[in-house]
N, C-alpha and C positions, 0 to 999 in steps of 0.2 A: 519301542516308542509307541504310545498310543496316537490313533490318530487326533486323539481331542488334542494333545501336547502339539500335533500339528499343524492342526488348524489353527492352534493359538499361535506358533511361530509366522503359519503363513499371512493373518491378519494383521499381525502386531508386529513383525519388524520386516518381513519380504517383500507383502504387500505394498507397505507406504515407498520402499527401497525404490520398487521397481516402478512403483505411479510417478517419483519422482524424477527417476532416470525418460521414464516418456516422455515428462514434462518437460525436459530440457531442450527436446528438440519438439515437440507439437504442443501447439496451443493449449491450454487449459480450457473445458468446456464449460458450462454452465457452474456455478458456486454454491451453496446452500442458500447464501441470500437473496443471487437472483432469483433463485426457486420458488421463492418465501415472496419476495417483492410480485414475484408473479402472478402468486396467489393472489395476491391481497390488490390487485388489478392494476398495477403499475405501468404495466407494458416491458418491453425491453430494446435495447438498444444499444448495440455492440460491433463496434468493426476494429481486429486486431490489426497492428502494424507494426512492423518492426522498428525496433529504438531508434533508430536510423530518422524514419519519417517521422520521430516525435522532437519537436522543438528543445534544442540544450537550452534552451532559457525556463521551460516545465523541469525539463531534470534539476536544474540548478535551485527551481522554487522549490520543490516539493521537498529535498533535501534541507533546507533553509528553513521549511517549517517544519517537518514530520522528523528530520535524522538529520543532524551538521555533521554528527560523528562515521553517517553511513560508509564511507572507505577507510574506517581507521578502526571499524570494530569486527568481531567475527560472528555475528548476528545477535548480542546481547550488549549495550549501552549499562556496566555495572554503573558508573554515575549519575546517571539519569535513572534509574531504576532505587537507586540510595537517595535521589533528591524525593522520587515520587511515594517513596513510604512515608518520609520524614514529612513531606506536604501532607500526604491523609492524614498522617494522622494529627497535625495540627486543625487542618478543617476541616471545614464539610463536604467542599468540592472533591469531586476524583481527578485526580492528575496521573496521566498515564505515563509510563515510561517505556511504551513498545518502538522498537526500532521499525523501520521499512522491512527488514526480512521476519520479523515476528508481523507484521501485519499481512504481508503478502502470504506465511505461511498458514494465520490464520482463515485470511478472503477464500483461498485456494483449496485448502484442503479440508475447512473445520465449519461450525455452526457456528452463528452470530453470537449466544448468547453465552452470558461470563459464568466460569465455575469453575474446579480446579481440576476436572480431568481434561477440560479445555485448554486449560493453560498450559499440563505437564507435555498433553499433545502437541500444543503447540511451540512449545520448547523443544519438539524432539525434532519437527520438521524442521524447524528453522537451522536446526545443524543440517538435518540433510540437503538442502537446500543451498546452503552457506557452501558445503564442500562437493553437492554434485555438480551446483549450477553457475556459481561465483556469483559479481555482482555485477556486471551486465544483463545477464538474465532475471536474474531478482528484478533489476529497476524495471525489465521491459516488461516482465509481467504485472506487478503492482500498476506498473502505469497502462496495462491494458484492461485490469481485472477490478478494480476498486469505484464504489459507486459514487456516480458526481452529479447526484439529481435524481426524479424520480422516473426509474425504469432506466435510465446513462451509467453507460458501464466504459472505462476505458477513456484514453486520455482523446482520439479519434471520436466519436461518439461526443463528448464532452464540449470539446473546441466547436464542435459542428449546431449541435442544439445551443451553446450561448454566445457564438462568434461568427457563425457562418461560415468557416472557415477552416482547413487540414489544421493538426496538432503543429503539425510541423511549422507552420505558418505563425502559430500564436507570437507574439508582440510582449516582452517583459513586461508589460503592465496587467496582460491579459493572462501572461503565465502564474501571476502571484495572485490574481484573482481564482485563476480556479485551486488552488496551494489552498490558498487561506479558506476554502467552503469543505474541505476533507475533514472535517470533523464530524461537521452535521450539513451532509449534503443535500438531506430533504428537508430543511429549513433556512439552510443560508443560498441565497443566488450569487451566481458570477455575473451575471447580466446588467443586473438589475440592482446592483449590492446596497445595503444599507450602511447607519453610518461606523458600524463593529466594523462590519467585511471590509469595509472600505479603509478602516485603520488598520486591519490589520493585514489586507492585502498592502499597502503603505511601506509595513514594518517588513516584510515578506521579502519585497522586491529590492529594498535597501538591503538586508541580509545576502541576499541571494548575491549579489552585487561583492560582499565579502567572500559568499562562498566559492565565485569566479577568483577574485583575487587571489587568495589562499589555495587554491588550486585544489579546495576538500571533494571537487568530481573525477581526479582522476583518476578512479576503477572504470567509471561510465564513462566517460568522454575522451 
């Protein structure tokens, strides 16, 4: 076996294997985007916590807006990914159809910008991920790793710069506020929301309110 054949085995499938199995138990460090954010003078702003000290009313929002299906899929939402073709290609907007462990595997392991060796990549993490870490780890990371403003990384960090306050502490109205600014974090406020954020933190928090009911958190909680 040459070594090139090996270097490519040990890049392309040992590698990400064994980043992943670290990950499960140590923090994720720095992402490509904070990197990027950093450059471009944003600052940073990051304090991990365990799931534990994050508010199940953040879990139950974020699932309510970004993934209802998150404990019922194995990292790929097939229907929500058939609604999102079917939407492009009717219009002009893009509608996404990434679950919570396709975003997490993207924030965590990949570069921001879209392409399709992005994507295959990030299809491949998201199984490793899916079956080394389950989905309590998934949520905890997503919710410590995902950006909520400029230079605010992590749901701690987040709660602190627009509430004053531990995650864990956050208030249902303040959970669906920061839910609903995950899209476009460096243009929508939780603080200070306007009158979109404001409807659709609204719609967020009555969801969320189903997703308690329905019991769709119990992998997390």
């Amino acid at each position: 076996m040459s070594w090139l054949v090996v270097a490519v085995l040990v890049v392309g499938f040992i590698g990400p294997v064994l980043t992943v199995a670290l990950y499960r138990f140590v923090p994720p460090p720095l992402t490509f985007l904070m990197v990027q954010r950093v450059f471009e003078g944003q600052g940073f702003r990051r304090t991990w916590v365990p799931l534990e000290d994050i508010s199940p009313t953040l879990v139950r929002a974020v699932i309510a807006a970004e993934d209802a299906q998150f404990c019922r899929h194995r990292g790929f939402d097939v229907a929500a990914i058939e609604k999102a073709i079917e939407y492009n290609a009717k219009g002009k907007k893009v509608r996404g159809g990434s679950t919570i462990s396709q975003q997490t595997a993207k924030n965590v392991f990949l570069w921001p910008r879209r392409d399709w060796v992005r994507k295959g990549l990030e299809a491949y993490f998201t199984v490793l991920i899916e079956v080394g870490w389950g989905k309590r780890r998934i949520m905890e990371v997503y919710l410590n790793s995902i950006e909520w403003g400029p230079g605010v990384y992590g749901a701690e960090a987040a709660a602190q710069a627009n509430f004053g306050k531990p995650a864990k502490a956050l208030t249902p109205a303040q959970a669906a506020r920061l839910a609903a600014i995950v899209p476009k974090p460096l243009s929508w406020k939780a603080d200070s929301p306007g009158r979109y954020v404001t409807k659709r933190s609204g719609a967020i928090n009555r969801n969320a309110r189903v997703v308690r009911r329905e019991n769709l958190t119990d992998c997390v909680l």
